[in-house]
Structure formats: C-alpha cells, structure tokens
N, C-alpha and C positions, 0 to 999 in steps of 0.2 A: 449561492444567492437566490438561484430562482424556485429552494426550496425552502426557504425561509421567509420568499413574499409567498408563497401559495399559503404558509402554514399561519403568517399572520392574516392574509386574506379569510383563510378559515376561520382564524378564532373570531375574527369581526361579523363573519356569519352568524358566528354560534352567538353571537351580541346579540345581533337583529333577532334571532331566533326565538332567543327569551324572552321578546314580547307578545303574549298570545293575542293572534289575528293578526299581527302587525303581516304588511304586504312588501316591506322591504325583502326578504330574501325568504325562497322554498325551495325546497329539493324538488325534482323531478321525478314523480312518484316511483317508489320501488327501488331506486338508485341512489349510490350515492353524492350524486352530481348536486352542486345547489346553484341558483342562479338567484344572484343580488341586484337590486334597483341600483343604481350611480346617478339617479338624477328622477325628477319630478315625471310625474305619469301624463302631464299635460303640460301644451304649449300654446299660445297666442303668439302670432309673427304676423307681418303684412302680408297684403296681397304677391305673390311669387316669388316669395321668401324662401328660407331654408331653416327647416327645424331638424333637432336632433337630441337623439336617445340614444344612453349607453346603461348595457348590465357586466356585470361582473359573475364568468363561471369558474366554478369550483369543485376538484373532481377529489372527494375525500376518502375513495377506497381505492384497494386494493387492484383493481383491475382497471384495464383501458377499455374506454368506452368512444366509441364512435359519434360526434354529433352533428346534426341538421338545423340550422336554423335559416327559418322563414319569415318573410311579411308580406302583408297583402293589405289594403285599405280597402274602406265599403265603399267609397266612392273613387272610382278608376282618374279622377281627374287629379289627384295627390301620387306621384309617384317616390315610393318608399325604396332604399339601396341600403344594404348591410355589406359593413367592411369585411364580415367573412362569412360564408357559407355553410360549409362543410368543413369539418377537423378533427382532430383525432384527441385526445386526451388521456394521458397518461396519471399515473398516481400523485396527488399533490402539486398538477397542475392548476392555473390559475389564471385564464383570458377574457380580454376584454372585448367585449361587441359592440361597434357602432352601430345606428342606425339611424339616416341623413333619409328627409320627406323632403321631395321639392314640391311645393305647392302651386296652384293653378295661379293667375290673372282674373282679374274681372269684378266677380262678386263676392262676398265673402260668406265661407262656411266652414263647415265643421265635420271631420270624419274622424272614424277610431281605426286605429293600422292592430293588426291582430299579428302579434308574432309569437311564431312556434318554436320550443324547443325541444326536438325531439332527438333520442337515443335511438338510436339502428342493431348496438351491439353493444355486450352482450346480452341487456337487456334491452327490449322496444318498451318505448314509454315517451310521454309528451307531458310538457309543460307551456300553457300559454298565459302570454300576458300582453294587455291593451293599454295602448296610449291613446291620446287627444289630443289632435292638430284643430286648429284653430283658425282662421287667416281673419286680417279685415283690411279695410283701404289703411292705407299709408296715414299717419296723423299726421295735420298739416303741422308745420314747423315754424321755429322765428327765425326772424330775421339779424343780421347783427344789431340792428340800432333797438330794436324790440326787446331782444335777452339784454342791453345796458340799460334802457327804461326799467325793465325787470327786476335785474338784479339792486340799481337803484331802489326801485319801490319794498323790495323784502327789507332792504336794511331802515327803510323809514319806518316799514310798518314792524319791525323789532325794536326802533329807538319806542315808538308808542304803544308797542306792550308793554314794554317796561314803566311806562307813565302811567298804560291801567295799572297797573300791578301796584305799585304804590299807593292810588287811590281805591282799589277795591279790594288787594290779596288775591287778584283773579292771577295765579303763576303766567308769564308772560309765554314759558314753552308750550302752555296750552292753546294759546290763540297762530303759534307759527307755526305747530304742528296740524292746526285744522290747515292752515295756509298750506304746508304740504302737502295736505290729503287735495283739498283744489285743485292745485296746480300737476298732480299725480295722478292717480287711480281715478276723482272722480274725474277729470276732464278728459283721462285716457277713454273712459268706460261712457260716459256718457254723450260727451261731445267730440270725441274722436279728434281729439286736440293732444300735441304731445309736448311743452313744454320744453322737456329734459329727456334725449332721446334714452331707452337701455343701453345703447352701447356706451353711451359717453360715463351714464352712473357704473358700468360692469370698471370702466377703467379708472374712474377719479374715487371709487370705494375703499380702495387700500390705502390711495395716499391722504384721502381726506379723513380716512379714521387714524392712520397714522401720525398725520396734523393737529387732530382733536386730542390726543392722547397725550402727546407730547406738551400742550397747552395746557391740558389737566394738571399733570404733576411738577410741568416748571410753576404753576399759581399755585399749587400744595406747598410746595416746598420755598416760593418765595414771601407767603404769608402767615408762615410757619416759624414760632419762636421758641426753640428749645431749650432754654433756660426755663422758662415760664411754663412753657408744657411739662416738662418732666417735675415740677411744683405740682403740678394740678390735676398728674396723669390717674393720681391713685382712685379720684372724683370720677372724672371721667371714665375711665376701666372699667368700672362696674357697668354702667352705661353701651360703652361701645363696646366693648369685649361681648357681653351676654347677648345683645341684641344682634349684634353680627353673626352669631357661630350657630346662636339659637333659629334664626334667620335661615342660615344655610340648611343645615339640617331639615328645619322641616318643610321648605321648597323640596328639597332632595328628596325625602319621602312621599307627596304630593306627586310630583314629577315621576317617580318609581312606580307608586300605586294606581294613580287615576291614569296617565299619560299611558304607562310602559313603558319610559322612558331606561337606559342603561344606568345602573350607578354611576358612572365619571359623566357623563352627561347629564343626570341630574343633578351631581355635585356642580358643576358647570354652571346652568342653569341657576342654583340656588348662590353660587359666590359674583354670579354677572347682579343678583338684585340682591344681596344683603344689606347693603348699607345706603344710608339716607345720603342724597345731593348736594351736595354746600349751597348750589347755586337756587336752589329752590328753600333749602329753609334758613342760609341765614340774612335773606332779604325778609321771610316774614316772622323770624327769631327777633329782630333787628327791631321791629315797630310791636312788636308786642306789649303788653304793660304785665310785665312780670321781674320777678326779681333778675337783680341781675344774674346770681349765680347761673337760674336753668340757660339764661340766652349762652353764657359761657358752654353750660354741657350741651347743649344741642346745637351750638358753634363748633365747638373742638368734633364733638361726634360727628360730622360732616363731614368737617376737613380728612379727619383719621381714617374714615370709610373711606371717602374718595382711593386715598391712597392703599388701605389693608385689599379693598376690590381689587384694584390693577394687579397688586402681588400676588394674591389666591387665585383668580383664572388663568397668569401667566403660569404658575406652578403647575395647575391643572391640568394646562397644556401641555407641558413641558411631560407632563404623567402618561397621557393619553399618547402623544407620540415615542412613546418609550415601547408601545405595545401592550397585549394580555399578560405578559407575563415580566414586567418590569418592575424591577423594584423601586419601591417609594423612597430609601433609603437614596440609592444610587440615583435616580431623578431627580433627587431634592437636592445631592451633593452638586450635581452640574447644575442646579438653577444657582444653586450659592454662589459655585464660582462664575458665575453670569453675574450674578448680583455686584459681588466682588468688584469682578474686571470694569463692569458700570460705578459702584463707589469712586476705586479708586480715579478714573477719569473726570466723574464729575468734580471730585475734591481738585485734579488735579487743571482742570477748564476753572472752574470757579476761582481757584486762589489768584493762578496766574490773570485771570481777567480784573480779577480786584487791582494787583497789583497796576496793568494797564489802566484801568479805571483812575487811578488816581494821577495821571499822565494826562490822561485824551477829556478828564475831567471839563467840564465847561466849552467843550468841543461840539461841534453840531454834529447830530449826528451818532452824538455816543453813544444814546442808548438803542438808537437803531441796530448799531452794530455789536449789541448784545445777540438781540436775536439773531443776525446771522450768526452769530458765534454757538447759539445754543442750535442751530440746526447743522453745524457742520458736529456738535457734539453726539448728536445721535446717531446721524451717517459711520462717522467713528465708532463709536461705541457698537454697533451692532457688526462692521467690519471686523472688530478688536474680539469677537468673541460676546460681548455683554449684551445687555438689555437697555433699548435708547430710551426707552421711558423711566427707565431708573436712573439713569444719568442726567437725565433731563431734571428729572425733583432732586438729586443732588445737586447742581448745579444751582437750581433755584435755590436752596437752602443755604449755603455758603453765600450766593448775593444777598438774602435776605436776612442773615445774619452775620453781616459784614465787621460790626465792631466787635465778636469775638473775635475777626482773622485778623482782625488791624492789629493787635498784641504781638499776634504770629508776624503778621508783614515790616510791624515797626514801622507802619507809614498810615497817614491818616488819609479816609479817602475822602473826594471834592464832595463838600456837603452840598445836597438835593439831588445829584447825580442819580442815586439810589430811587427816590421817591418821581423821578423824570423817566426811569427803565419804567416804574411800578403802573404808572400813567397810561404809559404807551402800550403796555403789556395788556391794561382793564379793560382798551380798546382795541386792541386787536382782537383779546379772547371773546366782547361784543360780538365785534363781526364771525369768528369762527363759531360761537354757541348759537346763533339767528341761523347761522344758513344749514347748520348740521341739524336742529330741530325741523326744518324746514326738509332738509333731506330725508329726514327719516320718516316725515309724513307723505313725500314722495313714494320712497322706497317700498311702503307697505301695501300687501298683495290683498284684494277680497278675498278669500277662498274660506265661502259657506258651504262648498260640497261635500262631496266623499275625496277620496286620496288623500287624507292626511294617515301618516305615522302615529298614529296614537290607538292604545289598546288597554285595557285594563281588565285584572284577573277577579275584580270583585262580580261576583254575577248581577248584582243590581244595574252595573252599568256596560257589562261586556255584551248588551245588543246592541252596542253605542258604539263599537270601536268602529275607527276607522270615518268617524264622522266629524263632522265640526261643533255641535253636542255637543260629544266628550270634551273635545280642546277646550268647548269655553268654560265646561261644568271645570275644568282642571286651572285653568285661569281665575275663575271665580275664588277657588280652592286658596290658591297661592295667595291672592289677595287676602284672604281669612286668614292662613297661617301670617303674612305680615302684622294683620292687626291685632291676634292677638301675642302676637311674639311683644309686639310693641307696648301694649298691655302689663304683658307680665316684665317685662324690663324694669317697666316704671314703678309696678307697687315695688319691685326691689329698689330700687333707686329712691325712693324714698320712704323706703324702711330704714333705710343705711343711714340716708343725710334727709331727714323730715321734708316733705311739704307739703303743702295743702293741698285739696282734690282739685281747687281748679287747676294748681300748676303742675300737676298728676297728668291731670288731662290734655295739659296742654304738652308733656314730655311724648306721650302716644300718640297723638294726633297729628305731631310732627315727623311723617313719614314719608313724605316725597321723596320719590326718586328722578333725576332727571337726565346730564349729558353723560356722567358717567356711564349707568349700564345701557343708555342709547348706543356707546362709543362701542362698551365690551361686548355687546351680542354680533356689530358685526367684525370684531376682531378674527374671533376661531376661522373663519371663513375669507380672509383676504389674505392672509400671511401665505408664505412658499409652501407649509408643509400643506394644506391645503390645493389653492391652486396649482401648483407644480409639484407633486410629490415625486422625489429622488431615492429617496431610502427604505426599503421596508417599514419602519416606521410612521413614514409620511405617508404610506399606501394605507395602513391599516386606521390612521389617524383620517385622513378624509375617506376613507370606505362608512367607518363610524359613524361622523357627523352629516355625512352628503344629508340624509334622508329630513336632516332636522334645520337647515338653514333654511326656510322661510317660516318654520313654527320658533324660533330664537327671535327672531324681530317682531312678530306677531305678538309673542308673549309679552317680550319687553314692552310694548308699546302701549298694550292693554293696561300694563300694570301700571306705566309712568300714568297714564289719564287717570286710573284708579283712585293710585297713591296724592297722587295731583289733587284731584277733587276731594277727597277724605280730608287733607290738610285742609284744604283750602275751607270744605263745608265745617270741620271742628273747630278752627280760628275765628271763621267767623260765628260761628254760635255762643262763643264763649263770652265774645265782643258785645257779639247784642243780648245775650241774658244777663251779660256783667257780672259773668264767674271769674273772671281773672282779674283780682287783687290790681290796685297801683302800686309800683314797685316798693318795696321797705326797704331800710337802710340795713344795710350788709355786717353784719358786728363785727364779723369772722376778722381779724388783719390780714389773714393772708390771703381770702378772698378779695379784699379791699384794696390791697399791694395789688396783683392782678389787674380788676377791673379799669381801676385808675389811670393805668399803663397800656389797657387795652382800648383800641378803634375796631369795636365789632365787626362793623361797616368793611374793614380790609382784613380783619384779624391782625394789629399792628402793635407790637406789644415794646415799648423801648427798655430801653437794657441798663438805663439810668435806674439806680435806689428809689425807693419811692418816698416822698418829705412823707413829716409823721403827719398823722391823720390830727385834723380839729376835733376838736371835741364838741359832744353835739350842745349846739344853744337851749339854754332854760325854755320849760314849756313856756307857751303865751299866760 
C-alpha cells in the first residue's frame, strides 16, 4: 500500500510538472526528491492566530537520501514549528510536512517564513520555498438578533431582485451576488467587519452545496415531461448536444494552453460551465417576443444542461480519483452502477411515495413530508453505494410524472397534491438559490498578485505565468470560447429548423450560466475524497486539485457575471432596436400539440391529447 500511494503521489507530481513555470511542485536540484505545494503560498488569520502549511515529498530514485527541513521568519515575533525535521527517505517514499506559525498580538503585519529543503546524502542540494502570513485585528462579529435581521434582509432583498429582473432583465444573481461581495471580501478588506466567520463557511460548504445540488435535480426532474421531451428531443439535440460538448472542449483547450492547466482538470473545468442555467434564461426565454418554438429550445436546453453538467463532472470525478492510470472503461462501469443503485431507489422512493400520496392526500403537511422523504433518499442512496443527486432527479421525475405510474399503481392520486409539493418546493428552491448566490459572492478571494497556478507554453504569454494577467487573459478566453461556441450552435440550429437573424441572435445570446456551475465548482472540493482522503486514489485526486480550488470559483464567478451581462446586454438590444419579431403562429402540429400543453413558466407540460387546433380566422 505504501508503494502505491508514493507512486500515485508521483504521477500527480509529474501532473504539476507539465505545466511550465507552474510552482506547485520542483525537485530539489540534482536529486530526485520533488517537493509539492498541498496548499496556498499565503495566509490572512487574526491577530495570534494559527496559520498552516503543508508540502508533499517525494523520493523518485533509486537511492536513500537523507533530508533537513527548516523555517525561519524575517520577522522573529511569528513563531514558525514543523511537524518534522529531519528523515530519512527511501525509494518511492512519500511524506507529508507540516508547518504551524503562531502569530504575535497587538498590531497587525505581515512576514515571509523561508523554509529549506535540504538533502545531506547522498547528494547535498537545497530547495527553498516562501510563504505569507499575514495577521490583522479580529473582525468584529454579529450578534444573534443582528445575523436574524440579516439573514431576514438577504431574503427580502432576493424576493426584490426578482421584481428588478422582471421589470428590467437585470438577472437577479447579479444583484445577490454583489450583496455577497459586501457582506464578504469587501467588508472583510475594507472595514474589517466579518459578517460570516471562515470557519463557519469551511463547515457549512459541503452540506450547503450538497443542499443546492440536491434542489437542482429534484426541480430537473420534477419539471420534467418525458413523453413530450422525447417528441421534441430530436429539435432540441441539435441544440444542446453541440453546444454542450463543443462548449467543453474548447474551455479544455483554453484551460490547457493559456492556464496550464492538466487535461482532467481542464476537462473539469470545461463540463462545471458547458451548459446554460434554467434559472437564468427561462425567466428571460419567458418574456421574450419570439416564437414560441426558440422559448421551447432554449427551455429544454436549460433544463437538459442543468442535469447533462451534474453527470459529466460527477463522472470526471469519479475518473480523476481512479488515478494516472485508470481506465475510463472501468471508471465509467462503477459510475454506471452508481447511477444504477441511484435509478433504482429513486424509482423505488418515488412509486412507493405516490402510492402513500394518494393515502395522506389532503393531509397537512403532505407535501412537507415529501421533502423529508426526498432528503432521507439521498442519505440512502449515497450509503447504498449510488449517487444522492441522481436519486434525487429520479425521484423528482416519477412525482412529476405521476399519471404515467397511476396505470402502474391502479390508483388515482389526490388531485392538486402534486401542484401543492410543486409550490412549496418553488419556494424553498427561492430561499436556497438567494443565500447560495449570496455565498458565493462571500466566498470569493481578491488575489490580483503573484502565487496563482497558472503558466502557459505560448511565449507571448509565458512572461505572465504565475500572475493574475494570465488568469484573467485565460478567463477572458473562456468567455470568447462560450460566445462563439454559442454562435456557431445557432447558425446550425437554424440551418436545420429556419429562423430569422434576430431569433439567431437571440438563441446565442442566451448564455447565462448561474447556480448550477456556482454549485459544481465547489463540489470537487468538499466531498471525502478531497477533504479526507483514505485511498490512494483520494491522495492522488486532492494532490491534483489542492493547487486549483480558489482559481475554480474565481473562474466560475468571472464567467456567471460574464455570461450574466452578455444575455442580459443582447436581450435587451434586441428589445430596443426591435429585432425580435412578435411571435407568429406556429403551423408545425406537433409544435402546437406541445406548446399548448406547455406552462413555460414551470416547464408543465400535461399528459392529456391535445383538442384539435381551430382554424385560423378569415383575414380582416
């Protein structure tokens, strides 16, 4: 076992390695010892706090080398302790060094701790590397009755984005996400005011992205009609198939070339932003004056993304902790049967709940205790082997598509019961999408300096590695590849089924993304294999990623505002140059069938025939 973490330890090395400049991991000149970063080059903590760094060594020859490691700060008032000194290392060895700064009292400053790795035997040779402690006063804090005011005011000032947003298309996660940035970074940095302290976000990170996630694909799957979709899928495919895959890809490339980023890390990367937000375009799909069919495909292609994301970065994952030398073949078979074990429990919570459903029907409370039923499904479901957020969208799907099982159940369920879950669920997911946009404008770190992970091989831009430049020229990038992947979607998409340029315009220009890949960037990062790594696997999988979790939400965040603003500035120019057509009448019947049956508004599509169509009245 302990030669098989060193040897995935090394291949992760040889990860870091292949990006040139990058400062995650170097060997120790002449040797072949390499010593990896496991954590950020700097810290901020309060006044006589406790900050800490850890590297990761790795002895890739043939012989045992003897090593020394040291630290010392410029400033004697920071005392710096390493968990080990001196040790011996042998071939395909693999240790981990702490190193704990207690910081002074008083005033607040800033020193660089200089630690030494140095070889004694049988080569002498030194590697150093410097961190950044940071200290300031303590931020003052709230009070209980002050965080209820609080938390009160976030959800009022969410109920009234949502009222801009309907009067202007100004997306409402733009206005809660500055509200994050307030109540976050700037009031940390500026007024030394702490809102939300880090420890409470280091703990409530996992389970509130696991909350959001879960929220995600039970509303995929209970606003989801498969009868109707799979009519309509062959429209839509073209659409979301090409935009999604084309999407991934060239983030992946972008991410490779400009960044440095690893292949499964820029695949990562490019599958966390491929696909467009339901929650952002089908409220402005919805007021638009275009035909009905595009509100349809840029409806369905929301929805469909929401859920094709969740699957491809979970698989990705699932790849990554497989190790360098794991096959996709064998990786993909255990996602399946994860997948699987999640089907069959959701099919098997959904029916049985139907059938309860029609029992506790007109009962207070019923559809309250859906929800707990859909969170004891997850807990199950991830106990049982599966995936809770795939159980979660089947689960949704079976309620949401109740009068297919009524046939199966032979029993009719209590009518509005369904549409009273549908209710309570629009507002729940409210309050969960306000305060997670709101978190993640908290969560996000300034860092205009040096120490980022980013390097690229083109020479125009490798005097740039290692800076905040490059990240953003790479950011910038990403957003280009979006727009014109989006671009070129559309002239196909309406090479195939006609339409006109402004409703061209308007299929590209509806590019937002919003809680989804907010949710997925910090998933990689909260799950076990990450913070607790148990397996080889899990070592080599957070060795990987350590270096890249504050540039994943960084990225993200850049791009939601991006993607945000692009919609928002193309909708509305259309509106006031009065390029977009008022809607025409749909000839198509099977479009018509559809439409007719559909509530954009929920995606609500019923499962009654549709009467035939009137015939249209003599001109005037």
């Amino acid at each position: 076992m302990r030669r098989q973490l060193a040897l995935v330890a090394f291949a992760a090395a040889l990860f870091l390695l292949s990006a040139p400049g990058a400062e995650a991991a170097s060997p120790i000149p002449g040797t072949p010892v390499t010593v990896i970063d496991l954590g950020p080059s700097s810290q901020i903590v309060s006044l006589g706090a406790v900050a800490n760094f850890s590297w990761g060594i790795y002895n890739g020859g043939p012989q045992t080398y003897t090593l020394i490691v040291s630290a010392n700060a410029t400033d004697p008032s920071f005392v710096p302790a390493l968990s080990s000194g001196t040790f011996v290392m042998r071939r395909d060895d693999f240790v981990e060094v702490n190193l704990t700064v207690t910081t002074p009292s008083g005033e607040a400053r800033t020193t660089m701790i200089h630690v030494w790795f140095n070889t004694t035997g049988p080569v002498v040779a030194a590697l150093e590397r410097n961190v950044t402690v940071s200290t300031r006063a303590t931020p003052a804090s709230l009070d209980v009755l002050t965080a209820f005011v609080a938390i009160g005011a976030i959800i009022a000032i969410g109920f009234t984005a949502v009222l801009i947003f309907e009067r202007t298309r100004i997306p409402d996660l733009l206005i809660l996400i500055v509200l994050g940035l307030l109540l976050g970074p700037v009031a940390l940095t500026y007024f030394g005011i702490s809102f939300v302290s880090p420890g409470v976000l280091e703990v409530a990170a996992p389970y509130f992205t696991a909350l959001a996630l879960m929220m995600i694909l039970f509303d995929g799957g209970l606003n989801l009609r498969l009868a109707q979709v799979t009519k309509y899928l062959g429209m839509i495919g073209i659409q979301t198939g090409t935009a999604f895959v084309l999407t991934v890809f060239a983030i992946t490339f972008v991410t490779m070339t400009i960044l440095g980023y690893p292949p499964l890390v820029g695949l990562l990367v490019g599958a966390i932003l491929g696909g467009t937000s339901s929650e952002v375009v089908i409220g402005i799909a919805r007021a638009l004056r275009v035909s009905e069919e595009t509100k349809v495909i840029l409806t369905l292609e929301a929805v469909l993304t929401d859920i094709l994301t969740v699957v491809t970065v979970l698989a990705l994952i699932e790849l990554i902790r497989g190790g360098p030398g794991a096959s996709a073949g064998i990786v993909f078979a255990s996602l399946g049967m994860a997948f699987l074990v999640s089907t069959v429990l959701g099919l098997a919570f959904g029916v049985g709940w139907l059938s309860l459903l029609s029992r506790f029907g007109g009962k207070p409370f019923a559809y309250m205790l859906t929800i707990a039923a859909l969170f004891v499904l997850y807990a199950v479901s991830v106990s049982a082997g599966g995936n809770g957020a795939m159980a979660s969208f089947v689960f949704g799907l079976v309620l949401g598509n109740h009068r297919d099982f009524e046939r199966f159940l032979r029993r009719r369920i209590t009518p509005g019961i369904d549409e009273r879950i549908k209710q309570f669920h629009s507002e729940l997911s409210f309050v969960v999408r306000t305060f997670f946009f709101v978190f993640l404008g908290i969560v996000f770190t300034f860092q205009f300096s040096g120490g980022l992970v980013v390097s690229s091989g083109l020479p125009s831009l490798s005097p740039y590695n290692g800076t905040f430049t490059l990240f953003l020229i790479g950011i910038v990038l990403i957003f280009v590849a979006i727009v014109l992947v989006r671009f070129m979607t559309s002239l196909l998409t309406a090479a195939i089924h006609p339409k006109s340029p402004a409703e061209r315009r308007v299929l590209w220009s509806l590019m937002g993304r919003g809680l989804t890949p907010a949710v997925l960037a910090s998933l990689p990062f909260t799950i076990p294999a990450f913070t607790q790594p148990v397996s080889a696997g899990d070592w080599y999988y957070a060795t990987l990623l350590a270096p890249y979790h504050a540039q994943f939400l960084n990225i993200v965040f850049f791009i939601i505002l991006l993607t945000v603003a692009a919609t928002t500035i193309g909708v509305a120019s259309s509106e006031r140059l009065g390029l977009v057509p008022r809607p025409s009448r749909v000839t198509d019947p099977w479009v018509q069938g559809f439409l007719r049956h559909a509530d954009l508004d929920e995606l609500l599509v019923s499962e009654d025939p549709p009467p035939p169509l009137p015939e249209d009245p003599p001109p005037p």
